[in-house]
C-alpha angles and dihedrals in degrees: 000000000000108000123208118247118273123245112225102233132177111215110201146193094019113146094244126213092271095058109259139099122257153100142302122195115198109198131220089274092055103250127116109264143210101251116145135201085263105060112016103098082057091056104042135039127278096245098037107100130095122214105229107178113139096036131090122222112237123189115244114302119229135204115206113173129031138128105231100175088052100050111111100201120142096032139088114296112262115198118247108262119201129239121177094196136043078249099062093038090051090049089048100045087047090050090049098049087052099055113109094232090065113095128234118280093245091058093041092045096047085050091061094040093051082049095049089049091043085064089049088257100161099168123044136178114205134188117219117195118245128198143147079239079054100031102188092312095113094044087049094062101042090058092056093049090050090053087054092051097037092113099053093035145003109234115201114199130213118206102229122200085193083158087052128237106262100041087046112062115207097021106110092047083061092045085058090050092047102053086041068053094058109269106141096200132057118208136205131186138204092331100181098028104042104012091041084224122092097157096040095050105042088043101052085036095057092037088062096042083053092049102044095031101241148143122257123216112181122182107226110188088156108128133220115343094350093066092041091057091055093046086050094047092047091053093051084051092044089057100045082044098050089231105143131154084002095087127081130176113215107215105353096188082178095086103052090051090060094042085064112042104017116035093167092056094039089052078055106055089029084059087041092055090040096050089051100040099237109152125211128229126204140171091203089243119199119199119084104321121086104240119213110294100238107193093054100041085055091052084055099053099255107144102229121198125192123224143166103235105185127022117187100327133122091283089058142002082211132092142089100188097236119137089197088063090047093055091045092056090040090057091042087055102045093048091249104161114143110085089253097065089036079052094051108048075077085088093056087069111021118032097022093043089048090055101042084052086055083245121138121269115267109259144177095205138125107270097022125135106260093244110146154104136263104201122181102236138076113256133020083246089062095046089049098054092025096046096198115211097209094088126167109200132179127195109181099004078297122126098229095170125013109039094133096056090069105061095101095035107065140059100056117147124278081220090055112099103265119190121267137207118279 
């Protein structure tokens, strides 16, 4: 897909990530360049420079965790049905997706995608049900509607036996054949407590992601020991496999479970995850599980990213894709008060989500793709608890949301007094 030529801008008097006020030049390439106050009005244009004043730069937001073929935006509302085991949750969500009044995947999917970017999202990881009932159909057209929003976001998908492997025949022989697709990344779920084989799944699982070099996301709603025992068998696996750093476990209630009633365990599996470099997702759930405990696993060295889930689908009514109001409730949850720690639940949905994606960590230096947020507030700390809706955000150097709000914003003087770093 043929791209437009980026405009060089200097975007100035933002309140940038360390703190202070100042200036950031993006350069016809679409990376941050070293222009100083000297000679910038000799390397861009006159009129190319946005007054930024009033907003905070935010690295790239990242989206890790979604769902993108179960959302049901842009249709009717459907009232939430319950379900007390992944069974009856599986069942309800396949009677709602086949009502007539639910609209196509294409349609559902682009709603949540024009929502993501709307909240200045430009990188997404997405699971896509697989399934000798779905053969590839969903994945298929997923792919096709990646190809169609690859200028304003990359979208990373994730093959997902959410029916399991051994209970579902035939189903390992089509994740194979999605990632050959083009999925980049290979699920699991539950695979002692749903699949009935914990061995057989994560080892056929890992031995794809090794073949195919690939990441492995698996959902692991297990509780307690059980849970711990998975976590501890896919690490060994992890190690022998030289996976590291490419695995991540989505929930992982386990945890929580063992924070609480067993410190001692948790220190060990929280060691374990740390040592082989497996992070953990999740999207701080209330109700009646007992979600990771964040704080602690960071202290321990786990790296912890945030992410929605489910956003309006058949598992919860709840969600508005928006990784600044995940790291709001994460922060709200964990006690996290003071503006550092406000400052820092950044990291949940922006650096660790980049790195959990294989993308490369947010940066301001010189050279450094132009990925990154203009939110209207102060601080870091305010754009985290306010949430503001008017986002700029760039992917590329390009302006992908946001675009109208500057109209009244560019083309000041060079030789007007811009603000300068204090």
């Amino acid at each position: 897909m043929k791209r437009d030529k980026i405009s060089p801008l200097v975007w100035s008097g933002a309140v940038l990530p360390d703190g202070h006020q100042g200036d950031l030049a993006v350069d016809e390439r679409g990376r941050i360049a070293n222009v100083s106050e000297f000679d910038r009005a000799a390397l861009f244009p006159r009129d190319n420079c946005v007054d930024m004043r009033g907003y905070v730069l935010v690295p790239r937001l990242v989206e890790a965790h979604v769902h993108l073929d179960k959302t049901l935006l842009s249709g009717p509302w459907h009232p939430h049905r319950e379900g007390r085991t992944i069974d009856e949750r599986i069942a309800a969500e396949r009677e709602l997706l086949g009502r007539p009044d639910v609209l196509p995947l294409e349609v559902r999917a682009s709603a949540l995608l024009e929502r993501l970017v709307a909240n200045g999202v430009t990188a997404v990881r997405s699971h896509v049900d697989v399934s000798s009932r779905l053969g590839l159909s969903n994945v298929e057209r997923l792919l096709e509607l990646r190809e169609r929003w690859s200028d304003s976001m990359s979208i990373q998908l994730v093959a997902f036996p959410q029916e399991g492997l051994a209970r579902s025949p035939g189903t390992g022989a089509l994740l194979a054949e999605a990632l050959r697709s083009g999925c980049e990344v290979v699920g699991g779920i539950d695979p002692e407590e749903f699949d009935r084989d914990r061995a057989g799944q994560l080892n056929f699982v890992t031995a794809l992601a090794a073949e195919h070099a690939s990441r492995v996301d698996i959902h692991l709603h297990e509780r307690g020991e059980v849970g711990a025992a998975t976590i501890e068998f896919l690490a060994s696996l992890v190690a022998a496999a030289d996976l590291g750093n490419k695995v991540a476990i989505s929930h992982a209630f386990c945890l929580g479970d063992l924070f609480e009633r067993s410190p001692h365990r948790f220190a060990e599996v929280a060691d374990t995850l740390a040592e082989t470099g497996i992070s953990v997702v999740t999207s701080v759930p209330g109700g009646d599980v007992r979600r990771p405990p964040i704080t602690p696993l960071r202290a321990r060295g786990v790296q912890v990213v945030v992410a929605s889930d489910n956003v309006r689908d058949a598992w919860s009514p709840f969600g508005k894709a928006d990784p600044l109001e995940r790291a709001c409730l994460a922060a709200y949850l964990e006690g996290w008060l003071n503006d550092d720690d406000l400052a820092g639940a950044v990291t949940l949905v922006s650096a660790n989500g980049a790195q959990l994606l294989g993308l490369p960590a947010p940066s301001m230096s010189p050279g450094a793709t132009a990925d990154f947020v203009f939110v209207p507030a102060a601080t870091l700390a305010e754009a985290i608890v306010t949430q503001p809706a008017d986002r700029i955000a760039l992917r590329e150097g390009r302006i992908v949301r946001g675009s109208e709000f500057l109209s009244d914003r560019t083309t000041h003087s060079f030789d007007a007094e811009l603000p300068k770093r204090t």
